[in-house]
VEXVO-637613 format. One record per residue (C-alpha): residue number from 1; x negated, z, y. Coordinates in pm, 1 decimal, decimal comma. Example, Ala and Ser with C-alpha at 12.3 -4.5 7.8 and 13.67 -1.06 7.14 Angstrom:
% VEXVO-637613
(1; (-1230,0; 780,0; -450,0))
(2; (-1367,0; 714,0; -106,0))
This chain:
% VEXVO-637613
(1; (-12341,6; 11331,5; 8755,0))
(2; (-12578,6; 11188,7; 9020,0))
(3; (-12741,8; 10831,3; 8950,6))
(4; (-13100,0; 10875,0; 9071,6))
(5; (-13365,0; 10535,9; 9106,5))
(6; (-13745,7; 10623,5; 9106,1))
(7; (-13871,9; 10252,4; 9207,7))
(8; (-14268,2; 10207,0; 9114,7))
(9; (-14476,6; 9944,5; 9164,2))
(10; (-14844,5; 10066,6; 9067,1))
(11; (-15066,5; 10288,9; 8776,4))
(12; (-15109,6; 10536,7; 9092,2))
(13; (-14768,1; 10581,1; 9214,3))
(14; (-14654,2; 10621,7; 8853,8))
(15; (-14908,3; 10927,0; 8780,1))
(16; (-14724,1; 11081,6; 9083,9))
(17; (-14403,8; 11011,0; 8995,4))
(18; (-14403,0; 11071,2; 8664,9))
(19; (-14351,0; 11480,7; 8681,3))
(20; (-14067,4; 11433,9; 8928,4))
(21; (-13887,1; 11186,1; 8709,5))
(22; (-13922,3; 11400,0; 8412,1))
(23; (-13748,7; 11671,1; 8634,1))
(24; (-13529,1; 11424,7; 8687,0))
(25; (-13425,3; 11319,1; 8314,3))
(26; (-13387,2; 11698,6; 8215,9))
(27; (-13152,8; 11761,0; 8493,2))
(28; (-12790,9; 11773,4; 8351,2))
(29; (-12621,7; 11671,2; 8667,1))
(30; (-12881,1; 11425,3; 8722,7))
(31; (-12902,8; 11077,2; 8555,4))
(32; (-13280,5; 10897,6; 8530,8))
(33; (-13279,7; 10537,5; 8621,0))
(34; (-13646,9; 10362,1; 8632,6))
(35; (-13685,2; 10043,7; 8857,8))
(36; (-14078,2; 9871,5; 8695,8))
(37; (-14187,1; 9595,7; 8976,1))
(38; (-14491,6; 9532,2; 9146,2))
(39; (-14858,0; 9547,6; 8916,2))
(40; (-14672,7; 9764,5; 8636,2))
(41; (-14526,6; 9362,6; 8529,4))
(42; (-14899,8; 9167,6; 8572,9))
(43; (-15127,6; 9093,6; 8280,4))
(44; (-15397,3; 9081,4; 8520,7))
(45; (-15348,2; 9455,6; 8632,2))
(46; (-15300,2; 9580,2; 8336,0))
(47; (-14912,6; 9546,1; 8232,5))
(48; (-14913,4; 9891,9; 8290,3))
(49; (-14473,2; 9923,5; 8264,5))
(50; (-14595,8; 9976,9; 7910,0))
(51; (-14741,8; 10314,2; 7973,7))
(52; (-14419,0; 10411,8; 8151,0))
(53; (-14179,7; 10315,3; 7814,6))
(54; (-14510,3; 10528,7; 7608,1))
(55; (-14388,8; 10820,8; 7824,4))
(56; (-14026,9; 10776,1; 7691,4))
(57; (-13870,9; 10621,5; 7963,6))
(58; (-13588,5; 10403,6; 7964,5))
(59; (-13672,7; 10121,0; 8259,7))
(60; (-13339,5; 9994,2; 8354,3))
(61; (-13473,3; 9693,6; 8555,7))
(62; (-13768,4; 9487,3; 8583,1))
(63; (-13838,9; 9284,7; 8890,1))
(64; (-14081,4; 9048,4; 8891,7))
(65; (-14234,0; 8962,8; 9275,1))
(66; (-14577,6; 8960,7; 9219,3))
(67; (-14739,3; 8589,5; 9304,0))
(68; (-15081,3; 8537,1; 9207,8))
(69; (-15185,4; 8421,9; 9496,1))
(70; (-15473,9; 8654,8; 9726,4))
(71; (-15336,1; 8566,2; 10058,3))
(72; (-15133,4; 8715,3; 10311,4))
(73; (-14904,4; 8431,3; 10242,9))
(74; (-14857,8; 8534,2; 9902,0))
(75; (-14791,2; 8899,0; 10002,0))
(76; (-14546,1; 8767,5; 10200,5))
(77; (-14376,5; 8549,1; 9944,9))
(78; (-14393,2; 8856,7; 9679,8))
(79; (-14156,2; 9099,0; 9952,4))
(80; (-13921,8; 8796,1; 9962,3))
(81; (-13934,4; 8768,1; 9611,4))
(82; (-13886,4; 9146,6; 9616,4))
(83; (-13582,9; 9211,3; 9785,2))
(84; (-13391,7; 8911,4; 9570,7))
(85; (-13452,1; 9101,6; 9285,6))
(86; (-13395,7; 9470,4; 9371,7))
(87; (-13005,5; 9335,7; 9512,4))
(88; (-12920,7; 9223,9; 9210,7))
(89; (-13075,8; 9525,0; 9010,9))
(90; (-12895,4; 9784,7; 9286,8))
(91; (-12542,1; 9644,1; 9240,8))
(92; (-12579,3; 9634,1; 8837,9))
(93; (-12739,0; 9993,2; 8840,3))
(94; (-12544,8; 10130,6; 9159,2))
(95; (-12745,5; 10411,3; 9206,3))
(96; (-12657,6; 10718,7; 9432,2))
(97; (-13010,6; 10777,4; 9590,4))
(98; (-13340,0; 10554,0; 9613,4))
(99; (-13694,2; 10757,0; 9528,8))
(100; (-13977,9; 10597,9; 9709,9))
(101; (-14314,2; 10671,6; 9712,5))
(102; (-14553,0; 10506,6; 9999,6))
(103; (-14618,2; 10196,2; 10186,3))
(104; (-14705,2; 9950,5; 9973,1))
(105; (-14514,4; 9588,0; 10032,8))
(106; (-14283,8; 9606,9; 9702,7))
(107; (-14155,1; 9949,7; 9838,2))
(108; (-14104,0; 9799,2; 10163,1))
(109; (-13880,2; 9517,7; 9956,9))
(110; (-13665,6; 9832,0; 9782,1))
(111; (-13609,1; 9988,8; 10079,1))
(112; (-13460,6; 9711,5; 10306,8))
(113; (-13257,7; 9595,1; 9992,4))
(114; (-13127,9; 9957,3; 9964,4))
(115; (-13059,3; 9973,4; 10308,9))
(116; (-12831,7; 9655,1; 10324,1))
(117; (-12677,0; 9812,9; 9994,8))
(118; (-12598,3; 10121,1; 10146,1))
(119; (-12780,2; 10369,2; 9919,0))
(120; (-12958,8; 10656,0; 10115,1))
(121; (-13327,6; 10713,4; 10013,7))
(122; (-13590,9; 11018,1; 9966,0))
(123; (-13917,4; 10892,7; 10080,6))
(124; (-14217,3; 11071,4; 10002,6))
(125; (-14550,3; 11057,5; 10169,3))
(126; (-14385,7; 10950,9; 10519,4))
(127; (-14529,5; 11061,6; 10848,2))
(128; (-14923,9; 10954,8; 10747,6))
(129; (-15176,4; 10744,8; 10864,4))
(130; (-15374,6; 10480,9; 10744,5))
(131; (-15455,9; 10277,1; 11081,3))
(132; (-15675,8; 10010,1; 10872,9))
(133; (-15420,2; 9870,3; 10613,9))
(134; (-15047,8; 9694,5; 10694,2))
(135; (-14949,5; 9977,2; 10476,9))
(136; (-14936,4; 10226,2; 10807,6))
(137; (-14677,6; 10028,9; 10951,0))
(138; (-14490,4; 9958,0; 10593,5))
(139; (-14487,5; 10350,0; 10566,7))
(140; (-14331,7; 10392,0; 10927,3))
(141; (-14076,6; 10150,6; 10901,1))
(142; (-13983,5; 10312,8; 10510,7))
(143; (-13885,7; 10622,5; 10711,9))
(144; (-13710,0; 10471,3; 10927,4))
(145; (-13497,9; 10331,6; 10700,3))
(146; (-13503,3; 10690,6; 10493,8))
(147; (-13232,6; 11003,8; 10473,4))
(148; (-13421,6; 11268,4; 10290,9))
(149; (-13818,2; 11277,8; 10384,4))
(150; (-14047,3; 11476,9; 10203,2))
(151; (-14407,4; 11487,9; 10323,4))
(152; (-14757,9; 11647,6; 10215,5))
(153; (-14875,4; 11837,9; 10511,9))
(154; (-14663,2; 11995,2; 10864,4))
(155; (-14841,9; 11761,4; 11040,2))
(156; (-14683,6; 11478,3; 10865,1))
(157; (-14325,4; 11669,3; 10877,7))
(158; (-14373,9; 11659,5; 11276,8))
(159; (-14460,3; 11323,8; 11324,6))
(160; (-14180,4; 11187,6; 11103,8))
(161; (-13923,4; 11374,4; 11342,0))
(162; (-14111,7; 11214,4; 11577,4))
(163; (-14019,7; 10875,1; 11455,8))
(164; (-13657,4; 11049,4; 11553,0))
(165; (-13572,8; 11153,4; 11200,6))
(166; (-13331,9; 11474,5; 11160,5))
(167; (-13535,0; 11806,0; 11153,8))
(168; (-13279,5; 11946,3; 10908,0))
(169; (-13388,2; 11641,3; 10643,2))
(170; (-13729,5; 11651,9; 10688,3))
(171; (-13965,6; 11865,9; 10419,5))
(172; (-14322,9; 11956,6; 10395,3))
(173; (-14339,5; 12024,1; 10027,3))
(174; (-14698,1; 11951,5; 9950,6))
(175; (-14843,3; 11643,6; 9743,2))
(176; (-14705,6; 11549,4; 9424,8))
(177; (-15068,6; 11417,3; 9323,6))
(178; (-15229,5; 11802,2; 9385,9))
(179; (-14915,0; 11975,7; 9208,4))
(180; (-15011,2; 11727,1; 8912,6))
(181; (-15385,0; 11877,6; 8902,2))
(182; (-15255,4; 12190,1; 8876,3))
(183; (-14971,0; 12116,7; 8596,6))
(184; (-15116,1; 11843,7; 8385,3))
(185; (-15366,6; 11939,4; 8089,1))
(186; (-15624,5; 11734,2; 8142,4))
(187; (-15896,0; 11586,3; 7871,2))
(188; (-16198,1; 11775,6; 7778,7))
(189; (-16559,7; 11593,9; 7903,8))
(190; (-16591,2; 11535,9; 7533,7))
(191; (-16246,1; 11374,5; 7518,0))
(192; (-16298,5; 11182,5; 7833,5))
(193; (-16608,6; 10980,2; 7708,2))
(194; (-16425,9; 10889,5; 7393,8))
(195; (-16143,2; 10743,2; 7582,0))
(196; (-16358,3; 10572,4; 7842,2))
(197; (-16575,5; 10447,3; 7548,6))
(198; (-16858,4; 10475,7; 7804,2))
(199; (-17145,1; 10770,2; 7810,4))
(200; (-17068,8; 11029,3; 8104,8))
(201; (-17349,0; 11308,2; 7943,8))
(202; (-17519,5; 11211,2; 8295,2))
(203; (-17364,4; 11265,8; 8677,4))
(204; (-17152,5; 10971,3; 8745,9))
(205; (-16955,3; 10835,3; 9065,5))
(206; (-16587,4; 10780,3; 9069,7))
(207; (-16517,1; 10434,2; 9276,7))
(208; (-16236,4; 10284,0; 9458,8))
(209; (-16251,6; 10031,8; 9684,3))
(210; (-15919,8; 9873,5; 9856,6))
(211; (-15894,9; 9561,8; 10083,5))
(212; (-15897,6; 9697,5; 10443,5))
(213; (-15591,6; 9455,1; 10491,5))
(214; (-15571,3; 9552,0; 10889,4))
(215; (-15863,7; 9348,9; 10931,6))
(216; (-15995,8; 8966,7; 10883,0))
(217; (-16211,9; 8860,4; 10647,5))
(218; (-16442,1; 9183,0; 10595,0))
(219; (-16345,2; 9329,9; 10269,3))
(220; (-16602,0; 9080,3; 10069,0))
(221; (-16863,4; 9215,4; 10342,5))
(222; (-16806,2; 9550,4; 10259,8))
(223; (-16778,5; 9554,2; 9949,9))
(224; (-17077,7; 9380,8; 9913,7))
(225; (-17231,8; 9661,7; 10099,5))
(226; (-17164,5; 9951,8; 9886,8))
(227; (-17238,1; 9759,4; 9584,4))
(228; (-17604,3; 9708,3; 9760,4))
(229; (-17644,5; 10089,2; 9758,9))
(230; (-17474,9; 10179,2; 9432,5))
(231; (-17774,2; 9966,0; 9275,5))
(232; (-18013,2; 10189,4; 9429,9))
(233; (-17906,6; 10498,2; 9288,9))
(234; (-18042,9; 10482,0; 8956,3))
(235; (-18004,6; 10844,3; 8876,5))
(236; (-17581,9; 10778,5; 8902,3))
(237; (-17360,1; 10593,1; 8627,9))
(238; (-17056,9; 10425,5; 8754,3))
(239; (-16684,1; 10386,1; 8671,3))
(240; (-16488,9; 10189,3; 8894,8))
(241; (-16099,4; 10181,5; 8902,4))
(242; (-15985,8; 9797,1; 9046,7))
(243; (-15807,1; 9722,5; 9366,5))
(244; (-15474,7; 9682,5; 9386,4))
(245; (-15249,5; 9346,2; 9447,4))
(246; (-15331,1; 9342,9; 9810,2))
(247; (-15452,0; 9039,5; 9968,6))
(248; (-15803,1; 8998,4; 9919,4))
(249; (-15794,4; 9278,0; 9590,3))
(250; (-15878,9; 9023,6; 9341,6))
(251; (-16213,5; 8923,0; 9527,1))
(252; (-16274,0; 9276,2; 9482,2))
(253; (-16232,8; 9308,0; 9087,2))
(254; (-16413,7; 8965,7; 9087,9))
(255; (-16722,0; 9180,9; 9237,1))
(256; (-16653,9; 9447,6; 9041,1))
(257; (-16660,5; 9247,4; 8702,8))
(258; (-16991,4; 9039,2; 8817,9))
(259; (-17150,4; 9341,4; 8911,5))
(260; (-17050,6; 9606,3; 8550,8))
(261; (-17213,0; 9270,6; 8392,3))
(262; (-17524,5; 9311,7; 8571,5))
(263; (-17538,0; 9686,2; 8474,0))
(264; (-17336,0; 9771,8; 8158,7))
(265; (-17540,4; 10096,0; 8070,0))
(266; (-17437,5; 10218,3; 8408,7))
(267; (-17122,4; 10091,9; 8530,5))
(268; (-16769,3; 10044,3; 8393,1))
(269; (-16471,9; 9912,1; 8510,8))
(270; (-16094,3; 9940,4; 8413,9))
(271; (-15745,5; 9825,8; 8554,4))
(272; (-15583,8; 10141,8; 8495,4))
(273; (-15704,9; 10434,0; 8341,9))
(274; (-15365,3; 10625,0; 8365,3))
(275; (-15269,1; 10941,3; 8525,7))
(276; (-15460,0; 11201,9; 8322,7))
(277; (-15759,1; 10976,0; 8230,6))
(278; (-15827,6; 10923,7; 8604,6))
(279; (-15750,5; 11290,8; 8723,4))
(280; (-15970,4; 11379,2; 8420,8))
(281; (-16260,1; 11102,1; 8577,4))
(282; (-16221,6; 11281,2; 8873,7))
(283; (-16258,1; 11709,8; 8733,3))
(284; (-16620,7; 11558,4; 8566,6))
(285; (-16731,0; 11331,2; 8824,0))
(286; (-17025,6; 11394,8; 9048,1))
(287; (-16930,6; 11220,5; 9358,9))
(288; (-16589,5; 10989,9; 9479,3))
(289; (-16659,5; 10709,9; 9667,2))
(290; (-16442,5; 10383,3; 9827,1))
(291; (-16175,3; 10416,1; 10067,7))
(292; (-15895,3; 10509,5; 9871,7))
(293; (-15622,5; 10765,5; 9939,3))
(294; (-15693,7; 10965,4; 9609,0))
(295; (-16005,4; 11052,1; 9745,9))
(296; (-15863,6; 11219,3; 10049,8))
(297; (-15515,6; 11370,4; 9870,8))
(298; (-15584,1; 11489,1; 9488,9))
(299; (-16038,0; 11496,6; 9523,3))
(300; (-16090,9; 11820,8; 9713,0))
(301; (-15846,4; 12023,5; 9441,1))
(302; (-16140,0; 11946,9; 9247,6))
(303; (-16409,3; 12021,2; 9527,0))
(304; (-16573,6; 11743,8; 9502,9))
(305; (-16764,7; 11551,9; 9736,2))
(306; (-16588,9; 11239,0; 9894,4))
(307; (-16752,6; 10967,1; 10077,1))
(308; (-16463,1; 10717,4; 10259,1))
(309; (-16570,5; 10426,1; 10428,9))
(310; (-16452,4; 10232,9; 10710,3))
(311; (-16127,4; 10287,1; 10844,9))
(312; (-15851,5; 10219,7; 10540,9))
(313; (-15754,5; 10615,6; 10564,6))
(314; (-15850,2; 10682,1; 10906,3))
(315; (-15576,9; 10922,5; 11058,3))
(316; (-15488,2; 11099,6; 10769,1))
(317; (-15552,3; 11474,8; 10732,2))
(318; (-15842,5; 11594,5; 10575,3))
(319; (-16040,5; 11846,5; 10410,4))
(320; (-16423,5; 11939,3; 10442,6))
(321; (-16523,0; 11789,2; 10115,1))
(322; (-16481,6; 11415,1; 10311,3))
(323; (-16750,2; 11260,8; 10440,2))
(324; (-16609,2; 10942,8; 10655,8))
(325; (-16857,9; 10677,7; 10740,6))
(326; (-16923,0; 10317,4; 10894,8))
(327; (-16885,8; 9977,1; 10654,4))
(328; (-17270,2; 9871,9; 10694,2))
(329; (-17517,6; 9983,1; 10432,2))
(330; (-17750,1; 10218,4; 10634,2))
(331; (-17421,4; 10384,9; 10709,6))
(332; (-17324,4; 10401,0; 10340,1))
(333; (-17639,5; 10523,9; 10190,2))
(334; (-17694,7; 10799,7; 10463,1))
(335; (-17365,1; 10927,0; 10351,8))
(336; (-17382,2; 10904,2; 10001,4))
(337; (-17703,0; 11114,0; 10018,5))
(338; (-17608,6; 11385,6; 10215,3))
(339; (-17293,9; 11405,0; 9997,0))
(340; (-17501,9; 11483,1; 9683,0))
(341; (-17725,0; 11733,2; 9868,4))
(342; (-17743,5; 12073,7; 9838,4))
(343; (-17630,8; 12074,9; 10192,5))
(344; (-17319,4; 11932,0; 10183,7))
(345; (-17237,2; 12137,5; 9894,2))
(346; (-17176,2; 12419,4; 10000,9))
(347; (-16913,1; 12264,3; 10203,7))
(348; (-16697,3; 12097,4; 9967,7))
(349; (-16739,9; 12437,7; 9760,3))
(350; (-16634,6; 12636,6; 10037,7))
(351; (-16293,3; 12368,7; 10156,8))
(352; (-15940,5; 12397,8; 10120,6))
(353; (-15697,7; 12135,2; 10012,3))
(354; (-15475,9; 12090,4; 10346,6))
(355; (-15220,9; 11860,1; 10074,5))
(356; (-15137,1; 12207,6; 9866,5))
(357; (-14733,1; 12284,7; 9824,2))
(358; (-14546,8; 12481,0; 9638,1))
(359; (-14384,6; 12360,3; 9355,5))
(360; (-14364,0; 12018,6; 9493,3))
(361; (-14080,7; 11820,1; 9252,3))
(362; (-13863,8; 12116,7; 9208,4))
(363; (-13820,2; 12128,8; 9591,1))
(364; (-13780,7; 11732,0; 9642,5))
(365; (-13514,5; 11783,2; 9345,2))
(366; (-13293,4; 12111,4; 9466,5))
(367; (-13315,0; 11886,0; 9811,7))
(368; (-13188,8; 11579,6; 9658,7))
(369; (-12883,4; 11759,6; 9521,9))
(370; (-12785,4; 11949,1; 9807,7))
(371; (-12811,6; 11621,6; 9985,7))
(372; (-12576,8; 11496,9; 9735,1))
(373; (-12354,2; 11768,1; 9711,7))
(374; (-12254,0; 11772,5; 10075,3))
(375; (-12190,0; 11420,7; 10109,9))
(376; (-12408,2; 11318,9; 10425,7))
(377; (-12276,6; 10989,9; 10600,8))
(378; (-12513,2; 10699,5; 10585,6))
(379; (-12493,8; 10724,0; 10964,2))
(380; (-12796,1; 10843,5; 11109,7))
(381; (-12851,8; 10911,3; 11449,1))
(382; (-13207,1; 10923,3; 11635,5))
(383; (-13321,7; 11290,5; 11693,6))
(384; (-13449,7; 11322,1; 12016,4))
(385; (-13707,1; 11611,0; 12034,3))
């Protein structure tokens, strides 16, 4: 039997994850081990390795990296901190394949230690583009480090050969986040507003908002910005999902928190609201809006409209239901009118989701084993086109 690590750091990449790992733990010549790291360990976002053990998972490690700090020094510190403790969990587990999901930093820290270990990795999502966050080049330099890729459109399958990865392990299997929508039973509107403890009888907007970590010094600015408008559109409620640990993301949920006390009959805020409370958040909701990659990936299976600010996902693929716009209020508010118009309806009823597969986590899986069961060498070699 094959030892097989799914390494997550966040509430998001867990609600990906989670249908692949379950896969996973029902395969009989396939053995679950859970790596917890990153937010899933921090009080402040939400301790959220707790919904992971709800789900009946056994984490075998714990690595604690994540410094409190809201500065690029800190995010630094936190990969150091990182790869100390994912050596010492790799050569107590010793795992036959790394999963990894992404580009954020603590990945980055479980892929270099795997690399130095030895242990080939799958790496999902590779091949996109996100050319205002560090997270673009994190994600590049993931697959580079990679043996099995597995990404969500064919335009992300040809750019990660590209980066000169082999053809032959390269996979467009479609977005684990859209195969979820389609798989997971999700709560009734009824059901919803009892869990959120917060009245959504009335059209609502589902918020994200993620430092823009590319750039200096703009994300309060911004920020600031769409809160302006938000407070004009009386006729919306609010719920807000925080930012993550990037540098800069607790200025964010500081805003966030100042501003849900300024308007608790219309806006709410919360950490995490797990995999099927947010997907359900996102069936009911009127509008999504922030700069967040959910918006771009899992909203238009719902056909809803999506307005993305600024530049955090420019590059990646997208359907007609996204409306992209400039950081500066005018910008912002044009936008978020037209995108709950009549007009732009029509549209986003009328758009495909580009990030559809085909049974998504039974293809990474049957991949995974053959990979296995042929017993590649570690030695890769750069594909030239």
């Amino acid at each position: 039997m094959k030892k097989i690590c799914v390494v997550t750091g966040s509430r998001a990449e867990y609600g990906l994850l989670q249908p692949l790992m379950e896969k996973i733990k029902q395969d009989q010549e396939l053995i679950l081990q859970v790596i917890a790291t990153g937010m899933h360990l921090s009080p402040e976002f939400g301790l959220t390795y707790k919904q992971i053990q709800q789900d009946e998972y056994e984490i075998d490690a714990k690595i604690e990296c994540l410094l409190s700090a809201d500065t690029q020094t800190g995010v630094t510190k936190s990969i150091g901190m990182g790869m100390i403790g994912f050596a010492d969990a790799y050569e107590r587990l010793l795992p036959d394949m790394i999963i990894l999901l992404g580009d954020r930093f603590e990945i980055l820290a479980a892929a270099t230690a795997a690399l130095v270990a030895r242990i080939p990795i799958s790496h999902l999502h590779g091949g996109e583009l996100t050319e205002g966050a560090i997270d673009d080049a994190i994600r590049h330099a993931i697959t580079k480090m990679s043996h099995l890729h597995f990404t969500s459109t064919e335009v992300y399958r040809k750019r990660v050969i590209q980066l000169g990865e082999n053809s032959e392990h390269v996979y467009n299997v479609g977005a684990l986040g859209v195969e979820n929508i389609k798989t997971i039973k999700l709560l009734s509107q009824e059901e919803l507003q009892k869990m959120l403890e917060f009245d959504i009888s009335e059209d609502y907007a589902l918020i994200t908002f993620h430092p823009v970590t590319i750039e200096n010094n703009s994300t309060k600015k911004q920020f600031q910005n769409l809160l302006n408008v938000l407070g004009s559109f009386k006729q919306l409620k609010l719920i807000f999902t925080k930012a993550n640990a990037d540098a800069e993301g607790r200025s964010i949920n500081q805003m966030i928190d100042t501003f849900v006390d300024r308007y608790p009959q219309r806006a709410i805020a919360f950490a995490s609201m797990g995999q099927i409370g947010y997907l359900s958040a996102l069936k009911y909701c009127k509008v999504v809006i922030g700069n967040s990659s959910s918006g771009i990936i899992e909203a238009p299976s719902f056909n809803k409209p999506v307005v993305n600010i600024g530049d955090r996902q420019k590059g990646r693929v997208r359907s007609g239901t996204v409306l992209d716009c400039k950081e500066g209020e005018a910008a912002i508010l044009k936008a978020l009118t037209y995108a709950l118009s009549e007009e732009f309806e029509a549209i986003v009823l009328a758009s495909h989701n580009p990030y559809e597969g085909k049974q998504t986590s039974s293809q990474v899986i049957k991949s995974i084993k053959k990979y296995l069961l042929e017993g590649h060498s570690l030695k890769k070699k750069f594909y030239d086109r």
